[in-house]
ZANUVO-447478 format. One record per residue (C-alpha): residue number from 1; residue in one letter; x, y, z. Coordinates in pm, whole numbers. Each point is the difference from the previous one (the first is absolute). Example, Ala and Ser with C-alpha at 12.3 -4.5 7.8 and 13.67 -1.06 7.14 Angstrom:
BEGIN
1, A, 1230, -450, 780 $
2, S, 137, 344, -66 $
This chain:
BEGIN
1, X, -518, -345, 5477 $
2, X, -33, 333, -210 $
3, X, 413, 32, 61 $
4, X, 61, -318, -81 $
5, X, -196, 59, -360 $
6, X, 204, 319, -26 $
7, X, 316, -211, 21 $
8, X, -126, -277, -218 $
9, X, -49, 279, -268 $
10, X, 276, 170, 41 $
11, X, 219, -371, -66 $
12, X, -190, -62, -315 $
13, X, 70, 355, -146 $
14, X, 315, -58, 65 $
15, X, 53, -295, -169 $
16, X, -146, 132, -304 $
17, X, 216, 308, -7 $
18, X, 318, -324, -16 $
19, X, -120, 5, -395 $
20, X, 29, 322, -93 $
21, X, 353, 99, -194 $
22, X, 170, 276, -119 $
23, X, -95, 198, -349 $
24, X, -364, -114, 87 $
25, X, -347, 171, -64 $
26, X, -223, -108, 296 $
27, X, -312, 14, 103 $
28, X, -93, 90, 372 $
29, X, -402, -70, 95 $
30, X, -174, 166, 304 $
31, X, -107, -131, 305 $
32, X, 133, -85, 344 $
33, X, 230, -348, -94 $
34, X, 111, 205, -336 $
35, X, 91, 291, 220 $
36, X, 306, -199, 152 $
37, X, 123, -102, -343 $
38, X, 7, 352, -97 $
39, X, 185, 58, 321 $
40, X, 227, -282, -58 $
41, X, 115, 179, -351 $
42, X, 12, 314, 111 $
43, X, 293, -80, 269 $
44, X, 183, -252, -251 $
45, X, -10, 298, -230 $
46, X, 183, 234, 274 $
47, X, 265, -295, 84 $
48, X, 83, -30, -367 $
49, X, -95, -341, -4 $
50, X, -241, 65, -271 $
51, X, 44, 181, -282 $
52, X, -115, 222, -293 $
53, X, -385, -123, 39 $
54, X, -312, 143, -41 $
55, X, -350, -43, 162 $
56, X, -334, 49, -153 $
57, X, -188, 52, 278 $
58, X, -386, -164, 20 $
59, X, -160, 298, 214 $
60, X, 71, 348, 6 $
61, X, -64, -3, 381 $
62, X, 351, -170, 4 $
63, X, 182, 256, -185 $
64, X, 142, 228, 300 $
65, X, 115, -274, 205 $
66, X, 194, -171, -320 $
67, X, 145, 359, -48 $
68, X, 139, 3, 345 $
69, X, 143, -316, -62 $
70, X, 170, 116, -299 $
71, X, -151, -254, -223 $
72, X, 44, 93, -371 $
73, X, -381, 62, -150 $
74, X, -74, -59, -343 $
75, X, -357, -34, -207 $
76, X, -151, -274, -204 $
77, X, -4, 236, -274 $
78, X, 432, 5, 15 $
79, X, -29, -388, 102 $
80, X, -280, -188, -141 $
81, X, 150, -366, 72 $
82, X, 114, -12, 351 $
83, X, 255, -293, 114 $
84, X, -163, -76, 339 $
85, X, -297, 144, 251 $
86, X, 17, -109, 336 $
87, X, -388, 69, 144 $
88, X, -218, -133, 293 $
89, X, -348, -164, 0 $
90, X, -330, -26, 224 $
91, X, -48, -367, -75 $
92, X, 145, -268, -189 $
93, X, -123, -342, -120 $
94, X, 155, -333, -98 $
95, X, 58, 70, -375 $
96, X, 160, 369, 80 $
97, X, -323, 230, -70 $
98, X, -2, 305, 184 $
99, X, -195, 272, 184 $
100, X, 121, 300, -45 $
101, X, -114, 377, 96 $
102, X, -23, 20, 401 $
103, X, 204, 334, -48 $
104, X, -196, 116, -300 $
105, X, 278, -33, -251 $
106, X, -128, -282, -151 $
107, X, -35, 201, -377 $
108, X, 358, 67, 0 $
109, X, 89, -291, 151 $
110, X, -99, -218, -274 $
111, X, 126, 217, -281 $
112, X, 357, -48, 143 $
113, X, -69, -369, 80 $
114, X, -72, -49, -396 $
115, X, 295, 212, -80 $
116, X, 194, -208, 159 $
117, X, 223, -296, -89 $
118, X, 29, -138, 330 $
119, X, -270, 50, 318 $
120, X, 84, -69, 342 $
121, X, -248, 8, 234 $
122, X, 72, -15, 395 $
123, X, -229, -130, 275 $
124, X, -29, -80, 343 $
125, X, -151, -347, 10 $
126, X, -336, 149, 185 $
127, X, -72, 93, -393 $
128, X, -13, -347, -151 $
129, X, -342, -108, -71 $
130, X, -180, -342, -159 $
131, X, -221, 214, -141 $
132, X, -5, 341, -122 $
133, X, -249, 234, 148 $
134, X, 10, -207, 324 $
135, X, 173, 278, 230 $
136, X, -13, 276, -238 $
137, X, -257, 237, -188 $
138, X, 106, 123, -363 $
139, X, 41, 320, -34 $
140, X, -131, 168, -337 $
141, X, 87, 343, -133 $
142, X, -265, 151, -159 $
143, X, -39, 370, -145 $
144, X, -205, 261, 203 $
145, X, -237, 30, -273 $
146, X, -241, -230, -19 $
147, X, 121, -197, 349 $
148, X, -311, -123, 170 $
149, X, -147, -167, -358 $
150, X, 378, -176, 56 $
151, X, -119, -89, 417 $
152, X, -354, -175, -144 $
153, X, 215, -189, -264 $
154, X, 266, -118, 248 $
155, X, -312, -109, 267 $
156, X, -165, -188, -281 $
157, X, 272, -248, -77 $
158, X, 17, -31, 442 $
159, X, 239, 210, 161 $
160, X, -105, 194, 294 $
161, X, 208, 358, -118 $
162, X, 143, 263, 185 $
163, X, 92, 349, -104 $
164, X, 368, 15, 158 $
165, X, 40, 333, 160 $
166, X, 297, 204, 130 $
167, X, 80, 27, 330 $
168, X, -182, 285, 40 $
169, X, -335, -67, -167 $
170, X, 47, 72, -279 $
171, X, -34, -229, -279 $
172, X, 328, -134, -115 $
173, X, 148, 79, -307 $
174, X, 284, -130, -258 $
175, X, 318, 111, -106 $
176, X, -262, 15, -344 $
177, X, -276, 215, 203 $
178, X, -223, -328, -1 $
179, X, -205, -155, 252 $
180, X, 80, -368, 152 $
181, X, -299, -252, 92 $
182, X, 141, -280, 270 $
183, X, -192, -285, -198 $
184, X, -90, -290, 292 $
185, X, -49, -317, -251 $
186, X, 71, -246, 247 $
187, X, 219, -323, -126 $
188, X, 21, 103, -418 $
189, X, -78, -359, -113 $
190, X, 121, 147, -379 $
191, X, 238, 287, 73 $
192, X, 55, 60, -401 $
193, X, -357, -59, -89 $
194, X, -66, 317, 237 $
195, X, 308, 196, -111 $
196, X, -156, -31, -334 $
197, X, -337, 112, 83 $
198, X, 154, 280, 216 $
199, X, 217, 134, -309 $
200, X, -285, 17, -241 $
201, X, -200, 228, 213 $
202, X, 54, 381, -123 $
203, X, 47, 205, 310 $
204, X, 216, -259, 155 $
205, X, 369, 117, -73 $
206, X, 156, -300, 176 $
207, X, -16, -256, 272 $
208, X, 213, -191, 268 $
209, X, 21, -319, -187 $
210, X, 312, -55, -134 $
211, X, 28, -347, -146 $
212, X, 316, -37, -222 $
213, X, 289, 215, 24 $
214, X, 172, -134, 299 $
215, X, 322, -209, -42 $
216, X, 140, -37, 347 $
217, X, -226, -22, 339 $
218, X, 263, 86, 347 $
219, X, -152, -141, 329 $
220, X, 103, 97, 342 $
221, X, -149, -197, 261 $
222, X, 119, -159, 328 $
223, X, 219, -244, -192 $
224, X, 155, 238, -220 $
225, X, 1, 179, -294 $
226, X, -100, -234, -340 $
227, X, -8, 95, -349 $
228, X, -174, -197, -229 $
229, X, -36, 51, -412 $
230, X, -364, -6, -185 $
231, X, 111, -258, -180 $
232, X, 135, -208, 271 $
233, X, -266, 88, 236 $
234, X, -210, -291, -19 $
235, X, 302, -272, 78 $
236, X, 144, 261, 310 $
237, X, -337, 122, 173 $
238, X, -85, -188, 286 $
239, X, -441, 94, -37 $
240, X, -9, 8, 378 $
241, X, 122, 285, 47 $
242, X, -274, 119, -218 $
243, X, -268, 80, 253 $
């Protein structure tokens, strides 16, 4: 099974990577279905097939392996409207919302999604979801100062929060220096209600609800690859695969 959701992930980054064209600015997001998109540009880039791009990259933890690729990096700061970021997601409902941040990228990861024009996000089909919050905690960045007044806060509206920690123990920190809490909600019955109440609290710098900037959702599952459009999403989703 865990081979056969490699595979799945590895078709729908490469389908994604089919939109990319020359003279672009692109984003590339983090995680382990993003990872073969970045892949996927990396050797077009060495065949010549694609040309005269350049990637904004949504982690720095990606930087040495886009460098080995020879992938052109440039900055926000050069590029402040990028053409098209292909990223992945933890979960995904009907209507296109998004977890985000199972990597701990999920800051950067939304700056680039609003800086971009176009957002492509790539799934295996073991992501959809009816619900938000169904298979999937949220994580929340939150400064070191301050943290465990952010913990009570986050139990009182219901989640049952985790500290994430490294590997090794230690307690896991950002490409920012911040901390991540894995927020367990359960189904969100109001996903923006809660992304509202999450981005008023001071101390919170972000969280893994991202709720408007994708434009394109690619689906590998046993009977292919799909791509479906937010705005045609409701007319081409079948809900059962929604689980």
């Amino acid at each position: 099974m865990e081979e056969e959701i490699i595979q799945l992930k590895r078709q729908a980054a490469l389908r994604a990577v089919e939109f990319i064209s020359d003279g672009m600015v692109i984003g590339l997001g983090y995680g382990s279905t993003a990872a073969f998109a970045v892949e996927a540009v990396g050797e077009l880039i060495r065949e010549g097939k694609l040309r005269d791009i350049e990637a904004v990259l949504c982690s720095a933890q990606m930087e040495p392996e886009a460098r080995r690729l020879g992938i052109p990096l440039t900055t926000l700061e050069a590029h402040p409207t990028i053409q098209l970021t292909i990223d992945g997601a933890d979960e995904v409902d009907p209507q296109l919302n998004l977890i985000k941040g199972g990597g701990g990228a999920l800051l950067r990861e939304k700056i680039v999604a609003q800086a971009s024009v176009r957002e492509i996000i790539v799934i295996d089909e073991t992501k959809l979801s009816a619900r938000l919050g169904t298979h999937h905690s949220v994580p929340v960045e939150v400064v070191p100062f301050g943290w465990k007044s952010q913990l009570l806060f986050l139990e009182a509206l219901g989640a049952r929060v985790v500290v994430r920690k490294s590997k090794d123990g230690t307690l896991f920190l950002t490409d920012q220096n911040n901390l991540i809490l894995d927020c367990d909600f359960g189904p969100i019955p109001d996903p923006l209600e809660l992304a509202s109440v999450l981005s008023r609290r001071a101390g919170i710098v972000e969280h893994g609800l991202f709720l408007t900037n994708t434009t394109d959702l690619v689906v590998a599952g046993r009977d292919g690859v799909r791509h479906m459009l937010r705005e045609e999403a409701k007319k081409w989703i079948d809900r059962r695969d929604f689980v």
